[in-house]
C-alpha positions in Angstrom: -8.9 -22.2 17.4 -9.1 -18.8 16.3 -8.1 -18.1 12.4 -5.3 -16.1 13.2 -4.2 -19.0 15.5 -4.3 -21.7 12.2 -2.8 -18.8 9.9 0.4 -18.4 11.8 1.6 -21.7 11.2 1.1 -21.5 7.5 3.8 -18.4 7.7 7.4 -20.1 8.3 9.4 -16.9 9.6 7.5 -17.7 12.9 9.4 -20.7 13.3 12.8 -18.7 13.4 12.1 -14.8 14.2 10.2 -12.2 15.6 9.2 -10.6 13.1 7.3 -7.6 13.3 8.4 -5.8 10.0 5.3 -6.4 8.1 5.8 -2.2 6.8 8.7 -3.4 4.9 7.9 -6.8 3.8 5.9 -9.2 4.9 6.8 -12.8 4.7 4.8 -14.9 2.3 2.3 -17.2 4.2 2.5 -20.6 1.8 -1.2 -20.5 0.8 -0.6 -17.5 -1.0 3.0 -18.3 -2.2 1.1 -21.8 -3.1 -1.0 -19.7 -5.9 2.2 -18.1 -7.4 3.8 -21.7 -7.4 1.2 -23.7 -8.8 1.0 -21.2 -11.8 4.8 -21.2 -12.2 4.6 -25.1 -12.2 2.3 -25.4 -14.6 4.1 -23.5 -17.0 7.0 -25.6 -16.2 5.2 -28.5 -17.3 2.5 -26.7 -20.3 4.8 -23.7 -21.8 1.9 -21.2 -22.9 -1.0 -22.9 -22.1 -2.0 -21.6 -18.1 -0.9 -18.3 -19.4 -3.6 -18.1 -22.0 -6.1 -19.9 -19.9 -5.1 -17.2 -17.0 -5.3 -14.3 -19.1 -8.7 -15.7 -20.9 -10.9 -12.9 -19.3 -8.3 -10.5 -19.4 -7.9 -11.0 -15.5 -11.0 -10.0 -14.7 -11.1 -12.9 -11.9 -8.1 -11.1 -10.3 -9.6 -7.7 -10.5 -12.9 -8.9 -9.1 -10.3 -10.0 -5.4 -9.1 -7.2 -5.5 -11.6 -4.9 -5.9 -13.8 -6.3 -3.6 -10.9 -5.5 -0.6 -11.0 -1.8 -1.8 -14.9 -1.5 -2.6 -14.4 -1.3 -6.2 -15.4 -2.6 -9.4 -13.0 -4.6 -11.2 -13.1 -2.2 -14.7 -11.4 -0.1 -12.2 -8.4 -1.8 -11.1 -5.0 -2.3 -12.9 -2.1 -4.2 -11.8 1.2 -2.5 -11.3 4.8 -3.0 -10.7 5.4 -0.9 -7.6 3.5 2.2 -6.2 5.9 4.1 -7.6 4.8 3.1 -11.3 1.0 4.1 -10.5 1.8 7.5 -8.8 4.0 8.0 -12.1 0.7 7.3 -14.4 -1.6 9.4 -12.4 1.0 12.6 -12.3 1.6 12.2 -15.7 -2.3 11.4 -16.8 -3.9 14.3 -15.6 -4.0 17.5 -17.7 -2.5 20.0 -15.7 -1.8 23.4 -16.2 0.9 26.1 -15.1 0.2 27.6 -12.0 -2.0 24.3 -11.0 -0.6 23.3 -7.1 -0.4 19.8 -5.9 -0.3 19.1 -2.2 1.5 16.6 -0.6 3.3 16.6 2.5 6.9 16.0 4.5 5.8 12.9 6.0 5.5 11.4 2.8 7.3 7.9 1.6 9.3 9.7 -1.6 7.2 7.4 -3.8 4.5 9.7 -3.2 6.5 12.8 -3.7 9.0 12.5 -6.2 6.6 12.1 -9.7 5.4 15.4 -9.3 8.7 17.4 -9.1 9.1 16.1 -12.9 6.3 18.8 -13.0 7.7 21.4 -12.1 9.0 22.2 -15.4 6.0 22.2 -16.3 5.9 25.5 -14.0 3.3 23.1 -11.5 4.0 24.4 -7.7 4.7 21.3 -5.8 3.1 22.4 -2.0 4.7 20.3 0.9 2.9 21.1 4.2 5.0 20.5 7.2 2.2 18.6 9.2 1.8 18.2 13.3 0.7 14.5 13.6 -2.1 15.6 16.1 -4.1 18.2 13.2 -2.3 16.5 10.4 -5.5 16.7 8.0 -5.7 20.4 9.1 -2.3 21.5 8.5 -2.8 20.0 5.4 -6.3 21.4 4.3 -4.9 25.0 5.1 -2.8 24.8 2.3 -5.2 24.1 -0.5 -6.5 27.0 -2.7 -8.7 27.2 -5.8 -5.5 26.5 -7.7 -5.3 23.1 -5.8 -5.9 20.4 -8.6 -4.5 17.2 -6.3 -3.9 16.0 -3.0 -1.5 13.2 -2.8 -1.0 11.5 0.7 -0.8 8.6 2.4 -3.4 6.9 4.2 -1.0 5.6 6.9 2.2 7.2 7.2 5.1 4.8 7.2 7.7 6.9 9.1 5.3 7.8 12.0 2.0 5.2 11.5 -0.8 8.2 11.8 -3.7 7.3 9.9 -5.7 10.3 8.3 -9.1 11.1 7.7 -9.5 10.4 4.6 -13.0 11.4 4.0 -12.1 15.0 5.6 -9.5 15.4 3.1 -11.4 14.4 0.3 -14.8 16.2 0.8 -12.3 19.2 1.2 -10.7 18.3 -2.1 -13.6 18.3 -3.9 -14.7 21.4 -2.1 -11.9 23.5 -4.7 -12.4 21.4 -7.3 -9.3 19.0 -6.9 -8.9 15.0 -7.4 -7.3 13.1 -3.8 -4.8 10.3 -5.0 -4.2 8.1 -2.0 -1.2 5.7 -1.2 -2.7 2.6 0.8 0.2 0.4 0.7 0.2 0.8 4.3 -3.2 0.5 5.3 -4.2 -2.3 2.8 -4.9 -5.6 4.2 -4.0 -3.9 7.7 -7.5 -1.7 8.3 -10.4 -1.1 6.6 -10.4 0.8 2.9 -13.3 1.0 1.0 -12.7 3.9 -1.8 -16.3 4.7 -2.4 -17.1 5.7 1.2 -13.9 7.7 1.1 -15.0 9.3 -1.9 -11.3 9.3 -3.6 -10.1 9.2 -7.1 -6.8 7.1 -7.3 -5.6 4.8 -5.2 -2.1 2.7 -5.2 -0.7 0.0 -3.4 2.2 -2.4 -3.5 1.3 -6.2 -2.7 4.5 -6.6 -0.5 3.4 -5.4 2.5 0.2 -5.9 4.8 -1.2 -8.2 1.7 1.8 -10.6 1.9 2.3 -10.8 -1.6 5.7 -11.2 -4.2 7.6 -8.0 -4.6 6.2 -7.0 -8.2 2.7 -7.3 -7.3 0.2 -4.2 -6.9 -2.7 -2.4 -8.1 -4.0 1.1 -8.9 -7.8 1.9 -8.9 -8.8 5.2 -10.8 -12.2 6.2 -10.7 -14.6 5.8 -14.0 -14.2 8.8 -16.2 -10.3 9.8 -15.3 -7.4 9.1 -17.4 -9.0 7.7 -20.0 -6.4 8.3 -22.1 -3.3 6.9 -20.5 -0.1 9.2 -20.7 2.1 6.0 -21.8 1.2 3.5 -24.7 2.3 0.3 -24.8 1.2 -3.0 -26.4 -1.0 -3.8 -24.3 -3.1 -0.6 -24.0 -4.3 -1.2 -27.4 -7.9 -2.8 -27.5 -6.4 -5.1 -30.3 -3.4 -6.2 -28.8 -3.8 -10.3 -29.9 -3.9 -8.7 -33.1 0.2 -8.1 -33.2 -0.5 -5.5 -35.7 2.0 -2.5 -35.4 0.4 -0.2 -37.1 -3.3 -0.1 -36.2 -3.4 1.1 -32.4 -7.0 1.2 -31.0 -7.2 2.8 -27.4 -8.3 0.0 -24.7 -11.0 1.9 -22.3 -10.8 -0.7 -19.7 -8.3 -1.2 -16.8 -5.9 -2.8 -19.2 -5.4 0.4 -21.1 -2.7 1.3 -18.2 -1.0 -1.7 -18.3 1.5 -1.3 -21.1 3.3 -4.6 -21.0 3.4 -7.8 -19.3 2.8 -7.9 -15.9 4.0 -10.1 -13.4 0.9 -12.8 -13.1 2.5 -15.0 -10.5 2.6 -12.2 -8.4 -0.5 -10.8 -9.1 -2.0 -14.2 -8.9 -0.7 -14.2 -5.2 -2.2 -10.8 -4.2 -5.3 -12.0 -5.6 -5.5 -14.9 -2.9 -4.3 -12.3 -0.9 -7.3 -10.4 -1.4 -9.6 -12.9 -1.0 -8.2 -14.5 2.3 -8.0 -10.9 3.6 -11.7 -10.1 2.9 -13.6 -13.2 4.2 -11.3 -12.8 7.4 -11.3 -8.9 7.7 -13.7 -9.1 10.7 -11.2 -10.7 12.8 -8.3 -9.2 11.3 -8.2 -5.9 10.9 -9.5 -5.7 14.8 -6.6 -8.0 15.6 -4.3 -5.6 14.5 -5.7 -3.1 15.9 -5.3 -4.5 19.7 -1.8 -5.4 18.7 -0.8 -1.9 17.7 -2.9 -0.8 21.2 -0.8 -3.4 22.9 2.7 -2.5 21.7 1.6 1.4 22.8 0.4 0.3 26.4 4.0 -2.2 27.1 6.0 0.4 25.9 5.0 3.2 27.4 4.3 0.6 30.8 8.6 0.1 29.8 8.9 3.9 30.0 9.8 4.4 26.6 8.1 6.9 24.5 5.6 6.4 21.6 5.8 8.7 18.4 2.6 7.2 16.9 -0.8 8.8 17.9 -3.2 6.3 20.0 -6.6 7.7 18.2 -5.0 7.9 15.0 -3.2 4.7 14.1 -3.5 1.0 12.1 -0.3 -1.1 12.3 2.7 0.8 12.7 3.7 2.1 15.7 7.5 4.1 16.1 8.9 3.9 19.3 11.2 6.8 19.4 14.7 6.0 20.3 18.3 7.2 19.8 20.3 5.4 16.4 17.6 3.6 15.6 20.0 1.8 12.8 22.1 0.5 15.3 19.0 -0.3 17.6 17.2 -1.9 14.9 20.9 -4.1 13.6 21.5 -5.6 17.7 17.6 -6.7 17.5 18.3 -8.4 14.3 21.3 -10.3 15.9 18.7 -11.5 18.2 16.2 -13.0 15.9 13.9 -9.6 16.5 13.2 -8.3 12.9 12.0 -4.3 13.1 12.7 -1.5 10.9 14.6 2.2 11.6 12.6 4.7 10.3 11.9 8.4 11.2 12.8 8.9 14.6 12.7 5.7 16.1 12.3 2.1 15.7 9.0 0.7 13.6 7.3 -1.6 15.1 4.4 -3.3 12.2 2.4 -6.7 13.8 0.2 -8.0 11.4 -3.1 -10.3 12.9 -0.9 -13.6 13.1 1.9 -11.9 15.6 1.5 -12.2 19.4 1.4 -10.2 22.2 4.8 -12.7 23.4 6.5 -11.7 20.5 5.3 -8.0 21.6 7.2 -8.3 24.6 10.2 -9.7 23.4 11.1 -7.1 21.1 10.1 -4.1 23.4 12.1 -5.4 26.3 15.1 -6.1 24.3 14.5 -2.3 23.0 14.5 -1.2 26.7 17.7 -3.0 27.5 19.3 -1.8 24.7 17.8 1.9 24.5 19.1 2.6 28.0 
C-alpha cells in the first residue's frame, strides 16, 4: 500500500465528507494533532515542566523541521501567529524611504496587501499590477523601476491557483536592487519550495493549510543580514529574556528576536511533525497532487465546464468558474461535498490523500447543479 493510501485513514473527515478544501483548512490527520495532544497532556499532568524541557534549545528542534521543508537553516525561521503577523514585521522592518514603490498585485489574498497601505503615510507608492494569469510574472516585472524596493506576491494564488515563477521574479528583483517577500501558505506542503534556489528574501506561511496544522501555527524565514533589528520589541526579543529584568534589554540576533511573546507551542509543535512527515514523503506527495489537480482539470472540462486555473501553471487549487459560487459551494455542502467560493468560481484544493472518486463526486454534483 502506497503512503498516501495508509495516510488517509489517519485523517477522520474522510469518513464523513468530501473534502477537497485543503486552501482553507485542512483537517488535522491525528499523528500530527497527536504531537499537539501529547504536549497539552503533559502539561495537564507536569504544569511547567514540558514547557521548559520544550523550549530548552530555544526551539531549535522545531526550526530545524521546518527549515528543512523550505531549504533553510533554522537561525532563519521564526514562528508566527498568522501570515498576516509576518507580512506586518517585514513591511514594518525594512527601512524605507518616501518615494520607495512596493509591488504587489490584484490577485493578491489582502494578507499580502494590506500592511503596506499603513505606508503610505509614509508617502510609500503602493503599485498593484492588474495581472493576465497567462504573463502574470510579466505584467508584473513591467512595473518595477529603480525605485522598486519590494515585490510582495504570492507563490500560488488562492483565488485563481496560478503558480509563478518565482526565480524570474526574483532575479528581476534583484536586478533594481529590491528584496522579493513571498506568501507560501498555498504552496507549502502542496509543491516544492526550497528558498535558496529561488533566491528570495522573506517568506511566510500559515500552518493551517497544505501542512495540516492548528490555526495559530506558522513561520517566517528572513534571510541572514535583514531585519536585524525587529520593528517591534517584546519580551522575548531580548537576548536575556530568563533574566525578567525590565530594565536591561539586550537585542536577541537570532530567530527569536521576532517573536515578541509567547507563541502557541502546541501548534507549532504540530507543524513541526508536519514538516517532517511532509519532507521524508515529498517524493510521492507533491507529485500526487499534482495528478490530482491534472485530474480535476481533465473531468471537468471532459463535464463541459470551464477551468479558470492555468494547466502549465498550477499546484493544488484549481477554480472551476461558475455562476454564484456561494450558493454553488452551500448545496455541495448539504451533500457532504466541502469546496470553497472564491474568485470567480468554485475552489477545488485535493491534497495527496484525496481520490480521484471523491474528484468525481464533487464535479458532477457541480455539473448538475451549475446547469
Amino acid at each position: 500500500m502506497k503512503f498516501h493510501e495508509d495516510f488517509r485513514n489517519l485523517v477522520p473527515v474522510t469518513k464523513e465528507y468530501v473534502y477537497l478544501n485543503h486552501a482553507a483548512i485542512s483537517p488535522i490527520p491525528l499523528p500530527i494533532l497527536y504531537e499537539s495532544l501529547r504536549y497539552l497532556l503533559d502539561i495537564s499532568r507536569y504544569g511547567s515542566l514540558p514547557v521548559n524541557d520544550e523550549e530548552n534549545d530555544d526551539f531549535y528542534h522545531l526550526r530545524e523541521k521546518v527549515g528543512k521543508l523550505i531549504n533553510a537553516e533554522p537561525d532563519t525561521i521564526s514562528f508566527i501567529p498568522n501570515t498576516s503577523f509576518g507580512i506586518n514585521i517585514i513591511a514594518h522592518g525594512l527601512d524605507l524611504n518616501e518615494g520607495d514603490e512596493i509591488v504587489t498585485d490584484s490577485l493578491e489574498f489582502p494578507a499580502v496587501t494590506y500592511p503596506f497601505f499603513k505606508l503610505k503615510k509614509k508617502n510609500i507608492k503602493i503599485v498593484i499590477v492588474k495581472p493576465r494569469l497567462e504573463n502574470f510574472e510579466d505584467d508584473l516585472l513591467s512595473s518595477i523601476s529603480k525605485k522598486t524596493r519590494l515585490i510582495a506576491i504570492s507563490h500560488v494564488s488562492f483565488n485563481t491557483g496560478v503558480k509563478l515563477d518565482i526565480k524570474k521574479i526574483s532575479k528581476e528583483a534583484k536586478s533594481v536592487g529590491a528584496y522579493t517577500l513571498v506568501d507560501i501558505i498555498q504552496s507549502a506542503g502542496a509543491t516544492e519550495v526550497n528558498v535558496k534556489d529561488f533566491d528570495i528574501d522573506f517568506a511566510v506561511a500559515g500552518g493551517y493549510k497544505w501542512l495540516m496544522s492548528p490555526q495559530g501555527s506558522g513561520f517566517m524565514y528572513v534571510k541572514k543580514g535583514l531585519i536585524e533589528d525587529p520593528p517591534f520589541y517584546g519580551w522575548r526579543s531580548s537576548s536575556n529574556y530568563l533574566d525578567f529584568n525590565s530594565e536591561n534589554f539586550m537585542l536577541e540576533k537570532g530567530p527569536r528576536r521576532f517573536e515578541i511573546g509567547t507563541i502557541d507551542v502546541a501548534a507549532n509543535i504540530a507543524l513541526a511533525k508536519s514538516c517532517e512527515i511532509v519532507s521524508q514523503h515529498k517524493d510521492e506527495i507533491y507529485p500526487r497532487i499534482q495528478n490530482l489537480t491534472d485530474f480535476v482539470i481533465k473531468y471537468a472540462e471532459e463535464q463541459g465546464l470551464e477551468v479558470i486555473t492555468p494547466k502549465n501553471k498550477k499546484a493544488g487549487i484549481v477554480i472551476i468558474k461558475t455562476n454564484n459560487p456561494k450558493e454553488l459551494s452551500r448545496r455541495l455542502l448539504e451533500k457532504k461535498i466541502v469546496v470553497s467560493p472564491r474568485g470567480n468560481g468554485v475552489r477545488i484544493s485535493t491534497h495527496f490523500y484525496n481520490l480521484e472518486d471523491e474528484v468525481k463526486i464533487a464535479i458532477d454534483e457541480i455539473r448538475k447543479l451549475a446547469f
